[in-house]
N, C-alpha and C positions, 0 to 999 in steps of 0.2 A: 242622894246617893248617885254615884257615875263608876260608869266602867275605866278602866286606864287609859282611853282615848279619850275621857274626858263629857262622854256621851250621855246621857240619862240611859240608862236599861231598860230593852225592850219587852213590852208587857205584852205584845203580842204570840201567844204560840202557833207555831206554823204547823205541828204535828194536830192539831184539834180535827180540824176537815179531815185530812185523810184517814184519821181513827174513825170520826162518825161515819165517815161513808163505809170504812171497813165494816163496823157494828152493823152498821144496818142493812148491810149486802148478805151477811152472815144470818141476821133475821128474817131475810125474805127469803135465803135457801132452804135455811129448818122449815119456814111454810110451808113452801111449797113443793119441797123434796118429802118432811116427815125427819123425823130423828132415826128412823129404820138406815135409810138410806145414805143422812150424812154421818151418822155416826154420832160418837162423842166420846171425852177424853178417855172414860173406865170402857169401854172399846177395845178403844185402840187399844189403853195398855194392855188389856187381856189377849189382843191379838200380836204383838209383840211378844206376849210372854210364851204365849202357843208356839209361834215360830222360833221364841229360841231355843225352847224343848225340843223342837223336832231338828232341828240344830246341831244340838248336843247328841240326837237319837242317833243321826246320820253318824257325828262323828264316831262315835262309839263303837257303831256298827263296823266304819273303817277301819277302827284302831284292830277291832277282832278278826277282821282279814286278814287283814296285814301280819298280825302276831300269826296266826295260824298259819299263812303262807311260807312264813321263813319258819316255823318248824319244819316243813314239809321237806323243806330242803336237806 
């Protein structure tokens, strides 16, 4: 088998190192942080889903000024 240059195809991945060091940089944080402190994913999402509630809380709350105001008028 050959690529269109004629080459054999390279069987080396170059992504491999920089994933295992990422792995393993990520495992010595949980160490030594605790999972308190880094977190992880059902978290986050739950902290996303609180901010967008309060989000919606704010907007809400503008919309009912807003409406209220231009009765006033």
């Amino acid at each position: 088998m050959t690529t269109p240059t004629g080459t054999p195809p390279s069987t080396i991945d170059v992504t491999a190192a920089p994933r295992a060091v990422l792995r393993e940089s990520v495992r010595l944080l949980y160490r030594v942080l605790g999972e308190r402190r880094m977190g992880n994913a059902r978290a986050n999402a739950w902290a996303a889903i609180c901010a967008d509630r309060e989000v919606a809380q704010v907007r809400a709350e503008l919309l009912r000024n807003l409406r209220a105001a231009r009765h006033r008028r």
